[in-house]
C-alpha positions as CSV (number, residue, x, y, z in Angstrom):
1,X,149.8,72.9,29.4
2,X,146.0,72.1,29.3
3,X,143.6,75.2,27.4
4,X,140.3,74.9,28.8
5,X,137.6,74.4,26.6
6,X,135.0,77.1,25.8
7,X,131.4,77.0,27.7
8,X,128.9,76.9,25.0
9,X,126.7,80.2,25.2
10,X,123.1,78.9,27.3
11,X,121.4,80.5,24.1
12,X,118.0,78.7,22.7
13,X,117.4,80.9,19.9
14,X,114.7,82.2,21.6
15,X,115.5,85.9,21.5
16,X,112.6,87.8,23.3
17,X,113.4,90.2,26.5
18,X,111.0,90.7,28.8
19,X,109.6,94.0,30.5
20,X,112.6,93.2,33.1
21,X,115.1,93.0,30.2
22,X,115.6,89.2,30.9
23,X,115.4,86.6,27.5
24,X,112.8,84.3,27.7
25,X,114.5,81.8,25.5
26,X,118.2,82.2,28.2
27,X,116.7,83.6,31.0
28,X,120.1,86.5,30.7
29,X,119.9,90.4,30.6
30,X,120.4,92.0,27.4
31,X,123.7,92.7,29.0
32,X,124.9,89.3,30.0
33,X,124.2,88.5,26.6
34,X,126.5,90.9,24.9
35,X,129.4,90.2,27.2
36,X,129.3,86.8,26.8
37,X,131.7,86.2,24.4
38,X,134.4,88.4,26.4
39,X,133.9,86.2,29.9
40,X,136.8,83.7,30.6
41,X,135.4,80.5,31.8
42,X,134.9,80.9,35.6
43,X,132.4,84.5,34.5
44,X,130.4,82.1,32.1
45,X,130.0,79.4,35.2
46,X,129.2,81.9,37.7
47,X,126.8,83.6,35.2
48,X,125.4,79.9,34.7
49,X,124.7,79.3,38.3
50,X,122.9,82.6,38.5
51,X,120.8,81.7,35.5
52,X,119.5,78.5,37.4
53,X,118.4,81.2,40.3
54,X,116.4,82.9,37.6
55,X,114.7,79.8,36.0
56,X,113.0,79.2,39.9
């Protein structure tokens, strides 16, 4: 049995929400930022692809 490794977290250290509650540094919501750490691996993926919307 294979146990997937973690995603790292997409976090720069650049902790500065804007008006719109998104990071500057990540480009997440304050929210997707606290959950982070309790996503399984397909959560963090899907969040990652939505992230790449948001950088556009």
């Amino acid at each position: 049995m294979s146990i997937e490794n973690e995603i790292p977290s997409p976090c720069v250290g650049i902790c500065a929400p804007d008006e719109n509650d998104i990071c500057m540094g990540c480009l997440r919501t304050t929210d997707e930022i606290t959950r982070w750490w309790d996503m399984n691996n397909d959560e963090k993926r899907r969040l990652l692809e939505v992230l790449k919307t948001r950088q556009r």
